[in-house]
C-alpha positions in Angstrom: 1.2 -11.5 12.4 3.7 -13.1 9.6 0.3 -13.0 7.2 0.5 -9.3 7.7 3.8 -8.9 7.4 3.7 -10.3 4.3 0.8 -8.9 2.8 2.2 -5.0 3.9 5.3 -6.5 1.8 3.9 -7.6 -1.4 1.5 -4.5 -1.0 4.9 -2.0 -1.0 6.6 -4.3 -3.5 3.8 -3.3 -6.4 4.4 0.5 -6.1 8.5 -0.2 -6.0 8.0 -2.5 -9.0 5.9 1.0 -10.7 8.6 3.3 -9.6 11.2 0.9 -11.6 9.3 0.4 -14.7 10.1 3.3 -16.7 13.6 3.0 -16.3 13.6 -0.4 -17.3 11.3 -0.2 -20.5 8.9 -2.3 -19.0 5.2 -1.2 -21.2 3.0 -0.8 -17.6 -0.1 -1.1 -19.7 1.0 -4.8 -20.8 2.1 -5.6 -17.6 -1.0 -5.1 -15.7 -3.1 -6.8 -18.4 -0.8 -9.9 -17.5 -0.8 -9.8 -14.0 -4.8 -9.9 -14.3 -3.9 -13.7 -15.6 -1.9 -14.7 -13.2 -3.9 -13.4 -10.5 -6.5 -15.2 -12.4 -4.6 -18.5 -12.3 -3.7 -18.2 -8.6 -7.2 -17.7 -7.6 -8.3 -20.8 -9.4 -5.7 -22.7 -8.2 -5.2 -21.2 -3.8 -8.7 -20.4 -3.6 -10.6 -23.0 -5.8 -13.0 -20.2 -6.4 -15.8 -20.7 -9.1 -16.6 -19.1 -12.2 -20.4 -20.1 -11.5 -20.7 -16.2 -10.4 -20.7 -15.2 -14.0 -23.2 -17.5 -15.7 -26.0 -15.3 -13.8 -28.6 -13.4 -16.3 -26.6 -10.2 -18.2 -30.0 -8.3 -16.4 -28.7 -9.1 -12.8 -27.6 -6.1 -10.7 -24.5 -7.8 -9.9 -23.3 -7.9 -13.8 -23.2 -3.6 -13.9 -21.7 -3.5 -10.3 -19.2 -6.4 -12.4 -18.5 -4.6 -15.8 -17.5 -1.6 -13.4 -15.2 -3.0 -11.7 -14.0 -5.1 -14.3 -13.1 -1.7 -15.7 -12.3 0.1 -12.4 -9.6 -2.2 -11.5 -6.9 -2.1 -14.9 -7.3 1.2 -14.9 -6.7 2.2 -11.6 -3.6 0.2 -11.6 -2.4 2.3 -14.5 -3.2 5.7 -12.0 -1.7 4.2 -9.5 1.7 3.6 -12.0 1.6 6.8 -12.9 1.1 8.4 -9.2 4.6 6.6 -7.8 6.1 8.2 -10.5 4.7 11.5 -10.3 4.9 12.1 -6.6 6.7 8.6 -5.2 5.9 5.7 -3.4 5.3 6.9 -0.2 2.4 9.4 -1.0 1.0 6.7 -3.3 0.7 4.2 -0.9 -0.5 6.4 1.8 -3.3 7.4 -0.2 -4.1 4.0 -1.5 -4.3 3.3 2.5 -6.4 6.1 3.5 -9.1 4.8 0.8 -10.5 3.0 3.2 -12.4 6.0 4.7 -14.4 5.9 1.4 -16.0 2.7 2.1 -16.5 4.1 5.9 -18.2 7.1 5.1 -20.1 5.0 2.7 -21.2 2.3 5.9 -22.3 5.0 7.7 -24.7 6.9 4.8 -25.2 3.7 2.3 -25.0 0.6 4.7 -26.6 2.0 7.7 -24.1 1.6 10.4 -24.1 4.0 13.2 -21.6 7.0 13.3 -19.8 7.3 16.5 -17.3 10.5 17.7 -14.6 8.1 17.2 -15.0 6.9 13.6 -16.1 10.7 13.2 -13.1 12.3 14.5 -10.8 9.5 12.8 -12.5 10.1 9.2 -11.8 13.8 9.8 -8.1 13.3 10.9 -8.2 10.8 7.6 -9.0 13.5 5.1 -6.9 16.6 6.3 -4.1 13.8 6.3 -4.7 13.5 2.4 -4.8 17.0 2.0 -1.4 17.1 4.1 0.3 14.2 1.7 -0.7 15.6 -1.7 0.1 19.2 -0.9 3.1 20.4 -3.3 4.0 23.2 -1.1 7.2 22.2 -0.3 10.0 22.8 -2.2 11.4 19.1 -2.1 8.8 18.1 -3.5 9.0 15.3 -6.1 5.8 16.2 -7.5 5.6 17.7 -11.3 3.1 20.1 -12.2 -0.4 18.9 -11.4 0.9 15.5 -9.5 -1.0 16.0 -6.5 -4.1 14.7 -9.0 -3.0 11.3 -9.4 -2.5 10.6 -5.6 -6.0 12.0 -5.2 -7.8 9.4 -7.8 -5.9 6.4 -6.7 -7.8 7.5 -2.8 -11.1 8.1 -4.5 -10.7 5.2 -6.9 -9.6 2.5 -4.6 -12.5 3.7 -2.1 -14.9 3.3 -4.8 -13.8 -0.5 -5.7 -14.1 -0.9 -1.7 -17.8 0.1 -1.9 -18.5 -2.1 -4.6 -17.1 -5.2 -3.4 -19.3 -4.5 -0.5 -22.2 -3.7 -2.5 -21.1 -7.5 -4.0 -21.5 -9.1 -0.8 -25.1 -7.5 -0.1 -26.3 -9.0 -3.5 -25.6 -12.6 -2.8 -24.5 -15.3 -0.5 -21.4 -16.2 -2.9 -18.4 -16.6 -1.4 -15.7 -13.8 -1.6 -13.2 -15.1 -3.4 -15.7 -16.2 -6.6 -16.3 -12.3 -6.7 -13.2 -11.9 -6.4 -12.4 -14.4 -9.4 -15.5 -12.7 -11.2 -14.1 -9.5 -11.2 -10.5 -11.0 -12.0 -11.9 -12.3 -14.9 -13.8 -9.5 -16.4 -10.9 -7.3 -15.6 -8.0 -9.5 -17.7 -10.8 -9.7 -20.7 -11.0 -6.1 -20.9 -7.3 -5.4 -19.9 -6.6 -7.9 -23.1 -9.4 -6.3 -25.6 -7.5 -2.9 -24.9 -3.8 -4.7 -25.1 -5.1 -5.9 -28.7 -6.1 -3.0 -30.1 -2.4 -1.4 -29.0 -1.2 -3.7 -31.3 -3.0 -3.7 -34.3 -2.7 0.2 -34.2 1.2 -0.5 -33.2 1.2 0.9 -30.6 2.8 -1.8 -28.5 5.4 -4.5 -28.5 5.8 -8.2 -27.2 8.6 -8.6 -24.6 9.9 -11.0 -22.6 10.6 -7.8 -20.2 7.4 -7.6 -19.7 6.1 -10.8 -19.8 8.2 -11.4 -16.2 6.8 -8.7 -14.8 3.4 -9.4 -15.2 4.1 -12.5 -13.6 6.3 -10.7 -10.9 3.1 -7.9 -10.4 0.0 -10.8 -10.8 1.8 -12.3 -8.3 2.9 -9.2 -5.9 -1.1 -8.5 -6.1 -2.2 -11.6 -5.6 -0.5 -12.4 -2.1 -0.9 -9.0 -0.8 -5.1 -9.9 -1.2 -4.4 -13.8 -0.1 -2.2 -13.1 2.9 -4.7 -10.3 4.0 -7.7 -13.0 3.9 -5.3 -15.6 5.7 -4.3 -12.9 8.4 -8.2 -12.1 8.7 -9.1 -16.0 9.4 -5.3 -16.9 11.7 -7.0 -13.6 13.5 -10.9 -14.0 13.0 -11.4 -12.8 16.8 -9.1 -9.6 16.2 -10.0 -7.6 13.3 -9.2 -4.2 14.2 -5.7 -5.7 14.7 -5.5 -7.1 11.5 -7.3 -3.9 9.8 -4.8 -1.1 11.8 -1.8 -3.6 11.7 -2.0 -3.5 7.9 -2.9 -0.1 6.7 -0.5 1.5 9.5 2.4 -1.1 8.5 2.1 -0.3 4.4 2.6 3.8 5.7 5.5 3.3 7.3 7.2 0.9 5.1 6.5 2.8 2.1 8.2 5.9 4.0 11.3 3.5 4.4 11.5 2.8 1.0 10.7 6.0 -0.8 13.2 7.8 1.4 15.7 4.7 1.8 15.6 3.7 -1.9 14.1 6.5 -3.5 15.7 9.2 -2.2 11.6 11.0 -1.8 12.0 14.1 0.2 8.8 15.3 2.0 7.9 18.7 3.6 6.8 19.2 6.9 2.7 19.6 6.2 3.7 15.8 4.0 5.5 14.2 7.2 2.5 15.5 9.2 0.1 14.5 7.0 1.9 10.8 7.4 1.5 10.9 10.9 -1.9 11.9 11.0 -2.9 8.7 8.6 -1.4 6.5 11.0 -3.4 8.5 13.9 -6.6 8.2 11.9 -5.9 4.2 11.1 -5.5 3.7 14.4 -8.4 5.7 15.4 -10.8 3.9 13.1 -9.6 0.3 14.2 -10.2 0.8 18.0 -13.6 2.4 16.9 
C-alpha cells in the first residue's frame, strides 16, 4: 500500500504545483516541455526501457497511434493547467480519475469484453458523477464563465490516451514501459519544436523558475506512473485493490487539499457528485 500512497501523492502534487504556477510566474507551457525530459531521463534510467520501439517503419500502425499521443499528452497537460485554475484541484482531479470509464466503455464495444450490470451500473453512476462535479450551479462556485469545459476535456482526453496505450499493447509484444518511453519521446520533441517557435517569435523567456519546475513536475509525473506499476507488481494478485485504492484515494485527497489549501468551495450537486465517483470506482473494481 505505501506504492499507492505514494503514487495518489505525486498524482495530487501535479495539480497543486498547476494551481501555484500563475502566481509564481512560472511559463506552464515551458514547464511541461521540460518535465517530458526528465520523465524521459528517469525512464531510461528506473525502467531501462528501450528506444528500439521507434526504429519500426514510419508505415507501422503503431507510429500514427504514436504521433497522437505524442501530441495528446503536452497538450493535455496544458488543459489540465488550465482546469485547476479554472474550477480547482479537486474537480480536476476528479475528472482526471473518472477517465478511466472511457477506456471501460471502450473494453466493452472496442476490445470485446463482456458487459456485466455491475460495470453497467458503475459506468452510469461514473457519468452522472461528472455531470454533478462540473456543474456551476452553485453559487460558490470557483468556476469562471465556461469552466466547466476544461474539466470535461481533461475526462475525455485522458480516456482517450487510456485507449491508446491499450490499443499499444494489442499491436505488439513490447514491453510497457518502451511505449511508454516511445511516447515520452515523441511527446518532449514536439513539446520542444513548439517551445522553439515561442521563442523566436518572443514569445517566451528562459528562467531558472521554470527550469526547477519542470524538474519538480517531470518528476511528480514520473513517480505517480512508476509507483502505480510497482504497486501493480508488490500486488499482482489484487488488482482491483490497487485500481479502486488509487483512483478513490487521489478524490479524496484532492478534496483535502482544494478545500484545506485552496480554500475551493463546492455545492451540494459537486459534493454529491464526489461521492458518487468514489461509489462508481468502487463499483467498477469489485466488478
Amino acid at each position: 500500500m505505501t506504492y499507492i500512497a505514494f503514487s495518489i501523492l505525486c498524482s495530487v502534487l501535479v495539480s497543486v504545483l498547476f494551481k501555484l504556477a500563475p502566481g509564481r510566474r512560472i511559463d506552464v507551457r515551458q514547464v511541461i516541455a521540460g518535465s517530458y525530459l526528465v520523465a524521459v531521463l528517469l525512464c531510461l534510467g528506473l525502467f531501462r526501457s528501450s528506444l528500439a520501439f521507434l526504429w519500426q517503419p514510419f508505415g507501422n500502425v503503431a507510429w500514427g497511434l504514436l504521433l497522437i499521443l505524442g501530441v495528446l499528452m503536452p497538450s493535455l497537460f496544458l488543459v489540465l493547467a488550465r482546469s485547476v485554475i479554472a474550477v480547482g484541484v479537486v474537480r480536476t482531479d476528479a475528472a482526471q480519475r473518472l477517465s478511466l470509464l472511457l477506456p471501460l466503455l471502450a473494453a466493452f464495444t472496442l476490445f470485446g469484453e463482456t458487459l456485466t450490470w455491475l460495470k453497467a451500473l458503475g459506468l452510469a453512476l461514473g457519468l452522472f458523477a461528472i455531470a454533478c462535479i462540473v456543474s456551476r450551479a452553485s453559487a460558490a462556485s470557483t468556476a469562471g464563465r465556461g469552466g466547466w469545459h476544461w474539466p470535461l476535456v481533461v475526462f475525455i482526453g485522458m480516456g482517450i490516451v487510456d485507449i491508446l496505450f491499450k490499443r499499444m499493447a494489442q499491436l505488439s509484444s513490447v514491453p510497457f514501459t518502451d511505449v511508454l518511453l516511445a511516447a515520452f519521446t515523441l511527446a518532449l520533441a514536439l513539446a520542444l519544436l513548439y517551445i522553439a517557435s515561442l521563442y523566436v517569435r518572443g514569445q517566451a523567456n528562459w528562467s531558472w523558475r521554470n527550469a526547477v519546475a519542470a524538474l519538480l513536475l517531470g518528476t511528480l509525473n514520473f513517480g505517480n506512473i512508476f509507483f502505480y506499476v510497482r504497486a501493480h507488481q508488490q500486488l499482482a494478485a489484487q488488482p482491483a485493490l490497487v485500481f479502486s485504492a488509487m483512483n478513490i484515494g487521489v478524490i479524496v485527497l484532492a478534496t483535502l487539499v482544494g478545500a484545506v489549501l485552496f480554500g475551493e468551495q463546492l455545492g451540494r450537486l459537486n459534493r454529491a457528485g464526489l461521492l458518487l465517483a468514489v461509489v462508481a470506482v468502487a463499483l467498477l473494481a469489485i466488478a
